[in-house]
C-alpha positions as CSV (number, residue, x, y, z in Angstrom):
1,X,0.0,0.0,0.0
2,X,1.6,3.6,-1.2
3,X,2.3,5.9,1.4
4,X,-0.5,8.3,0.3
5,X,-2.9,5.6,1.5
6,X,-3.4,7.1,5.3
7,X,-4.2,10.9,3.6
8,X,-6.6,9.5,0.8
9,X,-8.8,7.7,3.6
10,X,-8.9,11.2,5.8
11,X,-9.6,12.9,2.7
12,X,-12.7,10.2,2.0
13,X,-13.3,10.2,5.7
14,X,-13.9,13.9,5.2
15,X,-16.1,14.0,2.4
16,X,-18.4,10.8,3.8
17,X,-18.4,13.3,7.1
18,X,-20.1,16.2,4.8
19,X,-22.8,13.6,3.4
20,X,-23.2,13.0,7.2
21,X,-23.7,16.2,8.7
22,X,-26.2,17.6,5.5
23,X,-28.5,14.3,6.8
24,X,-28.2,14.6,10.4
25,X,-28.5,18.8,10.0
26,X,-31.7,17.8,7.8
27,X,-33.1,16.1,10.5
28,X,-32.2,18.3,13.1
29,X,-34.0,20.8,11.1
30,X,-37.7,19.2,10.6
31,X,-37.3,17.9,14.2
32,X,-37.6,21.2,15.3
33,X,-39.9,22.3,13.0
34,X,-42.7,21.9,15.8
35,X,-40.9,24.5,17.8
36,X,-39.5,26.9,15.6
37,X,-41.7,28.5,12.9
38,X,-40.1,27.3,9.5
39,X,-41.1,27.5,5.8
40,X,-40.4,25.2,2.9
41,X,-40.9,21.4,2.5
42,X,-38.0,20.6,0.1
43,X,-37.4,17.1,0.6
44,X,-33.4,15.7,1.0
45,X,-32.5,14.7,-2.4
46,X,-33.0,18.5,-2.7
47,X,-29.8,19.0,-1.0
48,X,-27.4,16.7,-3.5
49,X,-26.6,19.8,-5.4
50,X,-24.8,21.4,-2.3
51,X,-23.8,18.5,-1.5
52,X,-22.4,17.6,-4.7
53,X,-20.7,21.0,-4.6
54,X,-19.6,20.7,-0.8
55,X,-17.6,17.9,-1.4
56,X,-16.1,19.4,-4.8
57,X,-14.9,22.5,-2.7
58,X,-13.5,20.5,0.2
59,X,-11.2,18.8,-1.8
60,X,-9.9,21.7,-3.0
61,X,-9.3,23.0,0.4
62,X,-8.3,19.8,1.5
63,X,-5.0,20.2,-0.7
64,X,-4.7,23.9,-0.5
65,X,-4.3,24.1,3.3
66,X,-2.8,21.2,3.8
67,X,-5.5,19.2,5.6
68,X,-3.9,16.0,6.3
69,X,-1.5,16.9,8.8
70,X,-1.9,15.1,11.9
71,X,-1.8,18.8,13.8
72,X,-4.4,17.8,16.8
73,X,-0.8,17.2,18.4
74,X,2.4,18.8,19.0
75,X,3.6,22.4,18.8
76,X,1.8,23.4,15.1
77,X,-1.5,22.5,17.2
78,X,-2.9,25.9,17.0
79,X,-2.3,26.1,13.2
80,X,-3.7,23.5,12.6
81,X,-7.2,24.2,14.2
82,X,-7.1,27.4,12.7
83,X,-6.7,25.6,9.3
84,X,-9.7,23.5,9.7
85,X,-11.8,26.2,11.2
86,X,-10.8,29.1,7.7
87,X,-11.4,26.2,5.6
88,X,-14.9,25.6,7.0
89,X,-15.3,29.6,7.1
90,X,-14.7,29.3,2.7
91,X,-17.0,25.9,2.6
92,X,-19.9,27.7,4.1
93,X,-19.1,30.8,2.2
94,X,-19.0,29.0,-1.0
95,X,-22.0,27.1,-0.1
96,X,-23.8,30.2,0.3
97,X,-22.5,32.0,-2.5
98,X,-23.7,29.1,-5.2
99,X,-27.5,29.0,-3.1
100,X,-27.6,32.8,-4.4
101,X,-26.1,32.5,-8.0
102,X,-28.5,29.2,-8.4
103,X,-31.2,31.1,-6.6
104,X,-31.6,27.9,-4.6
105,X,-33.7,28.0,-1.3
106,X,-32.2,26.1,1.5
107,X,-32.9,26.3,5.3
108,X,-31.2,28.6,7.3
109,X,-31.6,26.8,10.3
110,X,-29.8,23.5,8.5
111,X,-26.9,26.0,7.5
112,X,-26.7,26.9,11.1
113,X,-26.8,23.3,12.5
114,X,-24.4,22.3,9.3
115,X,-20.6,24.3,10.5
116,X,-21.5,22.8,14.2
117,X,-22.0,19.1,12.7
118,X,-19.2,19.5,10.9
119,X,-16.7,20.5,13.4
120,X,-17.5,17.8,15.7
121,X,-17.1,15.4,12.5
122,X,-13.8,16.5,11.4
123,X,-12.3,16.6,14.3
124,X,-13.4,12.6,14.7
125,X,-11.7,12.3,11.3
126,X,-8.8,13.3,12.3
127,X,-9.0,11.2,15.8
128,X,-9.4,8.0,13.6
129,X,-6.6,9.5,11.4
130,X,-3.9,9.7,13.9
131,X,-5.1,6.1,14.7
132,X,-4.7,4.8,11.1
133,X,-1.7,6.7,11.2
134,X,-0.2,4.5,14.8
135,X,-1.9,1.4,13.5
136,X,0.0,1.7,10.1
137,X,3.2,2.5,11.7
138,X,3.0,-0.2,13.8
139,X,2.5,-3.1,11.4
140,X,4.9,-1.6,8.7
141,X,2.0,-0.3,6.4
142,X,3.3,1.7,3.7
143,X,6.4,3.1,6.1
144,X,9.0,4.7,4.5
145,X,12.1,3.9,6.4
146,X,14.6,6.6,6.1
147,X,18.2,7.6,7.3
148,X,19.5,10.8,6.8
149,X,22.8,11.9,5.8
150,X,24.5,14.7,8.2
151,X,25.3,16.0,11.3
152,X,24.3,19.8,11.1
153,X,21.3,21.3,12.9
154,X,19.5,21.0,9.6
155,X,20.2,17.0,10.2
156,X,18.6,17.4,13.5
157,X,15.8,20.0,12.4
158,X,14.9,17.5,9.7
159,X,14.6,14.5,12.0
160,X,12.7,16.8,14.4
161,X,10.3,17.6,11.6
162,X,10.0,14.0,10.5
163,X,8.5,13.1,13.8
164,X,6.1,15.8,13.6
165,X,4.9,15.4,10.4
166,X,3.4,11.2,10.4
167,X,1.2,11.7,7.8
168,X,4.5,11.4,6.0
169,X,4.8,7.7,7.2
170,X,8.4,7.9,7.7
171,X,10.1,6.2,9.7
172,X,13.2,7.5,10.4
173,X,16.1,4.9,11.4
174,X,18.9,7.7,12.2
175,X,21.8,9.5,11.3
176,X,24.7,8.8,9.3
177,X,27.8,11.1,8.9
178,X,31.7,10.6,9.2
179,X,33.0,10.0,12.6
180,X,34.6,13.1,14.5
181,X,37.2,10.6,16.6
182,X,38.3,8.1,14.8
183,X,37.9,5.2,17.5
184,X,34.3,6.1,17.8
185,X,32.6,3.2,17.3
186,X,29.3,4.2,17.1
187,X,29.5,5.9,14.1
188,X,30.7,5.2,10.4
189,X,33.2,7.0,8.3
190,X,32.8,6.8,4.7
191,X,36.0,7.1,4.1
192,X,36.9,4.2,5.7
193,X,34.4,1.8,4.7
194,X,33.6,1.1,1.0
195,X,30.8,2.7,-1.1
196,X,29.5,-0.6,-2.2
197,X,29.7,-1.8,1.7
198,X,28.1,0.6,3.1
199,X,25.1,0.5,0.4
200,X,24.6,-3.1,1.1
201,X,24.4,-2.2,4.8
202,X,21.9,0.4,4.4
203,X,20.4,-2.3,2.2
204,X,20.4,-4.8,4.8
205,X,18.6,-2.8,7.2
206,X,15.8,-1.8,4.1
207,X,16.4,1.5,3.7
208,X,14.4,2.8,1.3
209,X,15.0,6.8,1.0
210,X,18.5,8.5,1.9
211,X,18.4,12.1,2.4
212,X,21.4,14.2,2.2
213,X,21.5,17.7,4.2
214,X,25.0,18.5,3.2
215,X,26.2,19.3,-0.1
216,X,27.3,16.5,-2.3
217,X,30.6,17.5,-3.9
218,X,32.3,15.8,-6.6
219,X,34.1,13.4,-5.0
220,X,34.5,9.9,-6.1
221,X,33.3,8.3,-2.8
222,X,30.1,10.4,-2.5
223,X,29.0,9.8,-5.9
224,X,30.0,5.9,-5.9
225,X,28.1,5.5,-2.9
226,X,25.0,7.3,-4.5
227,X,25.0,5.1,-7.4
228,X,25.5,2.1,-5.3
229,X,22.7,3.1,-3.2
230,X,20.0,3.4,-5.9
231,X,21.5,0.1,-7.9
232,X,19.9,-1.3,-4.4
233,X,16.4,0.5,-5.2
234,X,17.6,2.9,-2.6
235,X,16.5,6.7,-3.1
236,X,18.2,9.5,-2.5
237,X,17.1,13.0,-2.0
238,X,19.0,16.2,-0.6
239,X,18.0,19.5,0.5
240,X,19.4,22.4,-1.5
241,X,22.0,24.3,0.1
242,X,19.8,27.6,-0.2
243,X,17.8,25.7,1.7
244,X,17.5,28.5,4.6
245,X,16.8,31.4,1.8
246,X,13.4,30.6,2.0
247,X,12.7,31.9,-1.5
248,X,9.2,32.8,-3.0
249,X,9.9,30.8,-5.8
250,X,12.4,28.7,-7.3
251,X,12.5,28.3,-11.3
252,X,14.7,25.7,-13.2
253,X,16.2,24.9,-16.1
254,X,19.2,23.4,-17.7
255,X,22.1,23.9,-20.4
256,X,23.2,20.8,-22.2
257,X,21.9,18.9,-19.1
258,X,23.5,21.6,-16.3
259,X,20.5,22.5,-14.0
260,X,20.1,25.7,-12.9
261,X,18.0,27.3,-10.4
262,X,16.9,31.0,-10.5
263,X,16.3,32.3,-6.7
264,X,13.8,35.0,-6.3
265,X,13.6,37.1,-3.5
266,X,10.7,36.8,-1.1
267,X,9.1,39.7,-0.8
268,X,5.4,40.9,-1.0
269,X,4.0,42.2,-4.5
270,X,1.9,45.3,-4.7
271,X,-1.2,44.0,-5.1
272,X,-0.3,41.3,-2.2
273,X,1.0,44.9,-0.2
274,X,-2.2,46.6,-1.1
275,X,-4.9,43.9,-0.2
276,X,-2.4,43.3,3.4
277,X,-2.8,46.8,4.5
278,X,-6.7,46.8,3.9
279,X,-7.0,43.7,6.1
280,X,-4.5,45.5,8.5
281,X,-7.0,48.5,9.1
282,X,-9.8,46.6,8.9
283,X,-8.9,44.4,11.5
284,X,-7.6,46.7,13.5
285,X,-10.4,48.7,13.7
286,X,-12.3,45.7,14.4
287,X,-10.1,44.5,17.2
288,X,-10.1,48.1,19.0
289,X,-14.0,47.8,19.5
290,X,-14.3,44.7,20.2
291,X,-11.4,44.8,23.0
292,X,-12.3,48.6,24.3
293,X,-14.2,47.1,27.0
294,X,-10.8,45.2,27.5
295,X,-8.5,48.2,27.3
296,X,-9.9,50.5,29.1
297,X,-10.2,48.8,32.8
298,X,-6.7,48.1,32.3
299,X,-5.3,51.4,31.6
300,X,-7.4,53.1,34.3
301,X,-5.8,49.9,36.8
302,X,-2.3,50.6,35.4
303,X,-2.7,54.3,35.7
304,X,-3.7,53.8,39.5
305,X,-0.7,50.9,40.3
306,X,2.4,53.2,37.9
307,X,1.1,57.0,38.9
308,X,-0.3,57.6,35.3
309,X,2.2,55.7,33.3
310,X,-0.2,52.9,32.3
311,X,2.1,52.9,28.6
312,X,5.6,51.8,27.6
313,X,6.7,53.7,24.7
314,X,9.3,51.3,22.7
315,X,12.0,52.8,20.3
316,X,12.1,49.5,17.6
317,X,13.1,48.9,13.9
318,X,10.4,48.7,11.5
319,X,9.9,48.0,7.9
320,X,13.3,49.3,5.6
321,X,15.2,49.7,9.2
322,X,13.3,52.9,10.2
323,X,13.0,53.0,14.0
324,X,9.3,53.3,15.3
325,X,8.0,54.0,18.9
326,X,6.1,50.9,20.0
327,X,3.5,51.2,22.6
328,X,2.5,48.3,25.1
329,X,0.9,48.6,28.6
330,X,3.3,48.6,31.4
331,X,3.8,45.4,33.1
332,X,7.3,45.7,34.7
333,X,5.7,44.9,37.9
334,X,6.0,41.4,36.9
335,X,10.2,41.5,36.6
336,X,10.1,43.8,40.0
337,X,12.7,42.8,42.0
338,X,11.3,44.5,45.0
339,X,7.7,42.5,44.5
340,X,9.4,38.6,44.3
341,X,6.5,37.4,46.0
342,X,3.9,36.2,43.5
343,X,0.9,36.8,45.7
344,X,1.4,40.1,45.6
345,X,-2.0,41.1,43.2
346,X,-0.1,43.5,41.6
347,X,2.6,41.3,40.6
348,X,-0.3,38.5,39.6
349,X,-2.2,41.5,37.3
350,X,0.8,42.6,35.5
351,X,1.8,38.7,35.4
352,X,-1.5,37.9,34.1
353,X,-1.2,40.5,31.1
354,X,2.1,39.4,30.0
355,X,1.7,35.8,29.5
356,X,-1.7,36.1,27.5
357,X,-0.1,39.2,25.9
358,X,-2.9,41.4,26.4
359,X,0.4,43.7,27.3
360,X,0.4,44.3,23.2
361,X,-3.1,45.4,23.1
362,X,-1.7,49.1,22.3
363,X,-0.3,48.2,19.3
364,X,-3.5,48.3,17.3
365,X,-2.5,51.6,17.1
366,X,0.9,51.5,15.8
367,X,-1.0,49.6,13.2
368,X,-3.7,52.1,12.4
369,X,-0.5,54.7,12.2
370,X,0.8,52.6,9.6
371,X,3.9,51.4,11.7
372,X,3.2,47.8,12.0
373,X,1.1,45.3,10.9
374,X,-1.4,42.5,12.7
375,X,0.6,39.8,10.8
376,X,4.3,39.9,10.6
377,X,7.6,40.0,12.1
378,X,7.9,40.9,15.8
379,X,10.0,44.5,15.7
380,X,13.2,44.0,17.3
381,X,15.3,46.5,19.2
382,X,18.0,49.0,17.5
383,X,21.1,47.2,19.2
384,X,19.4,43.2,18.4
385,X,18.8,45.0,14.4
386,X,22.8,46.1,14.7
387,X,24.2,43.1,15.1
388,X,22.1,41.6,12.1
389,X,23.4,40.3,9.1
390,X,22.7,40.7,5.5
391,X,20.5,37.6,6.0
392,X,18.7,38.7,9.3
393,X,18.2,42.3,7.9
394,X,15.6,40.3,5.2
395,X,13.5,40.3,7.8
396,X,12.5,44.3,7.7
397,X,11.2,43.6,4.7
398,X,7.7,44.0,5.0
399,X,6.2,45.6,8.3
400,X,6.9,43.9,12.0
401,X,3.4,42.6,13.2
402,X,1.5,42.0,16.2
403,X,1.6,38.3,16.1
404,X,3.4,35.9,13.1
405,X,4.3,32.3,12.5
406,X,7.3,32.5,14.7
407,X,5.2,33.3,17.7
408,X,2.1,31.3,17.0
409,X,4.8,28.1,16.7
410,X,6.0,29.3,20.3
411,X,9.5,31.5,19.8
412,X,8.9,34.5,22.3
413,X,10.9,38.1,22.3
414,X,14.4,36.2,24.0
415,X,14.5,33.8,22.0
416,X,17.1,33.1,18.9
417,X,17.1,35.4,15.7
418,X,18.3,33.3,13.5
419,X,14.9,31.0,14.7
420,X,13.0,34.3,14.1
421,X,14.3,35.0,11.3
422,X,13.8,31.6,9.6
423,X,10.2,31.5,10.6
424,X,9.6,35.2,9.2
425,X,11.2,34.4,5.9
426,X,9.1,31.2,5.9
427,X,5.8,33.4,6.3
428,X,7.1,35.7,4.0
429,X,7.7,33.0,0.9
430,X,3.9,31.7,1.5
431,X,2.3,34.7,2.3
432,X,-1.2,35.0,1.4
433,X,-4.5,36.6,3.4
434,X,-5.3,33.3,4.5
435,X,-2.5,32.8,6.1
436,X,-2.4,36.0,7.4
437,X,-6.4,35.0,8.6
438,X,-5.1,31.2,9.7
439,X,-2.2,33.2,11.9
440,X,-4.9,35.3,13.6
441,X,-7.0,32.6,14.4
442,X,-4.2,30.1,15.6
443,X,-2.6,33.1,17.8
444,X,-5.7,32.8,19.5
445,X,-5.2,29.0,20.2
446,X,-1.4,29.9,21.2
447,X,-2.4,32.4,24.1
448,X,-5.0,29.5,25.5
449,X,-2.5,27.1,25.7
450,X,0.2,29.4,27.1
451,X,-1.3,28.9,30.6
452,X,-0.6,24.9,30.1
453,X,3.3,25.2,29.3
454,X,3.5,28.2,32.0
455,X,3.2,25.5,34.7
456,X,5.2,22.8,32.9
457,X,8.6,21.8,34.9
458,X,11.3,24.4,33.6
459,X,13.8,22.2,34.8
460,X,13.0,18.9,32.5
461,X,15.5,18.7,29.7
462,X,14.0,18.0,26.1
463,X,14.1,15.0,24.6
464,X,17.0,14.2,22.0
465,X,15.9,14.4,18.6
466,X,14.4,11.8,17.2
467,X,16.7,8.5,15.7
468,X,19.6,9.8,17.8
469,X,19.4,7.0,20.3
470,X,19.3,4.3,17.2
471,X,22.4,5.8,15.9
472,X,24.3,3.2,16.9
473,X,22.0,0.7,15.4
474,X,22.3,1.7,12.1
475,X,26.2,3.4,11.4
């Protein structure tokens, strides 16, 4: 059975979920019809047409967001449910669109019962999923059985990502690189053992993909033990050494058989810049009313605890390295030295406002003055933007944001920027205004589950990446 197999049955899982939820939201609705005044009699085989159009829809969605992931687990949790819930929000808005254009009646109260239904259904898909997913693994079903090639943090990244990712069915055995000390047993230098010899070995142990994550040169080893390996129905694969570029797009071609790739810089088109800063203000505007009951109580609070200074007033680097002043709400009562005990209310409050980052409230200013943007970068500070390099400094680009994919996948203001920077190049390449929509959505799911890793032990050490403890096993 092809790999593919676990994704096709969630897709079909899916699409047998929407026939489903149109019958049981049928029902629902002329159960209740006794209660609630309703109009129409139109029978279910009414219904095929959206139903027929439903499922035509949702497989287009299905590929486009990348529905197969197993995301109800791990750190990409939050994306994930916003995924599913922005590709519902475009089901029912297509739905609704084609009732109109056909001028088809259909029951609002069934188009109200139909979202719920299918939440609840989904998210059973993917239950069973995950377990298709364990059950395949564990019999061998379809596994791919990998061992990568390297000993770089891209080695380790990619191993990391590899565990995430199951829907892959890989099954990653460990690493394989040449051996630092010489009398180190546990690993195997391919300089010292023949191509062919080590093949067969990888061979033994069916291996079926190799991945390289450091350049292949042209050296007689290296390329004997590639051909070796795929005389043995071994493949091999490597990640390009631009890997970390995180280019929009990469074109190819070739002269007399001599690939080349054109790299093109990742940056936002006009009419990609345009329709960005409408759903900037837009949002913004929104946000403001809906969280002035919010902001208001807490400045009056902060104004009472700090004498009046309720605001921080940031000096950061924006879009094209211009600095900006950055507001937030004053919280240094939770860092107070002289305030350790965290009893003290005043120390909980300001607490309280940093971890679900209601401290960045203020910014929905800096983004109706144009300064920042709800989806983007996190500005940085003028002496963090000195030390940046040429790579780092692609970054400024396009506006800093409110929230991004670095901080809805859990990287904080202290942490690395070259792990910033990475993510915002990655959000950058892929940018689109569903993602920036999916990243509002799953920074919602990232503040309610910052509560859960506050409390986690600090002091337990993370686990090694995966395949490192079957290194031995397998070099």
């Amino acid at each position: 059975m092809g790999k593919n197999f676990p994704r096709y049955a969630l897709l079909l899982g899916d699409l047998v979920a929407i026939v489903v939820a149109f019958r049981i939201a049928y029902g629902m609705r002329y159960a209740l019809q006794n209660l609630i005044a309703t109009q129409g009699e139109e029978t279910f085989a009414s219904y095929w047409p959206a139903m027929a159009m439903a499922v035509g829809v949702w497989i287009v969605l299905f590929r486009a967001f990348e529905l197969d992931r197993p995301y109800l687990l791990g750190r990409d949790f939050p994306l994930g449910v916003s995924r599913l819930l922005m590709s519902l929000g475009v089901l029912m808005g297509a739905l609704l669109a084609g009732s109109y254009l056909a001028k088809t009646f259909y029951s609002r109260l069934l188009l109200i019962f139909l979202p719920l239904l299918l939440i609840v259904l989904f998210a059973g898909t993917r239950l069973l999923y995950r377990d298709l997913l364990k059950w395949s693994r564990k019999y061998g079903w379809g596994v791919r059985r990998v061992v990568i090639v390297g000993q770089s943090d891209l080695a380790r990244e990619l191993g990391d990502r590899i565990r995430q990712h199951q829907e892959l069915n890989y099954e990653l055995l460990g690493f394989l690189y040449p051996a630092v000390n010489r009398n180190q047993a546990a690993t195997r230098d391919l300089e010292q053992t023949s191509s062919e010899e080590m093949a067969r070995e990888l061979a033994s142990r069916k291996v079926d993909e190799l991945i390289f994550t450091t350049p292949i040169r042209r050296q007689t080893t290296s390329l004997e033990f590639i051909a070796n390996c795929q005389k043995l129905g071994i493949q091999v694969k490597l990640i390009p050494e631009y890997y970390d570029l995180h280019t929009k797009q990469i074109e190819s071609f070739s002269i007399d058989g001599i690939p080349i790739f054109e790299l093109r810089e990742a940056s936002l088109d006009p009419f990609s810049g345009a329709a960005k800063l409408l759903l900037d203000y837009s949002a913004a505007s929104i946000l403001l009313l809906f969280f002035s009951p919010v902001i208001i109580p807490i400045s009056l609070s902060l104004a009472v605890l700090f004498k009046g200074h309720f605001l921080w007033r940031d000096t950061r680097i924006g879009m094209g390295g211009q600095p900006f002043v950055m507001f937030r709400f004053n919280v240094s009562a939770a860092d107070d030295p002289l305030l350790p005990n965290s009893r003290n209310w005043k120390v909980r409050f300001c607490r309280f406002l940093h971890r679900y980052s209601l401290s960045e409230l203020p910014q929905l200013w800096n983004v109706l003055k144009g300064d920042m943007g709800i989806v983007g970068p996190r500005p940085e500070t003028p002496e963090r933007v000195r030390r940046y390099s040429a790579w780092h400094r692609r970054r400024l680009q396009v506006k800093p944001g409110i929230t991004g994919l670095a901080q809805v996948r859990g990287v904080r203001g202290l942490d690395s920027s070259d792990l910033k920077t990475k993510y915002d190049l990655e959000y950058v390449a892929t940018f689109s205004l569903l993602m920036d929509l999916t990243l509002m959505v799953a920074t919602i799911n990232t503040l309610l589950r910052r509560r859960k890793a506050a409390v986690a032990d600090p002091g337990n050490p993370s686990p090694p990446p995966v395949g490192e403890t079957l290194h031995a096993n397998i070099s």
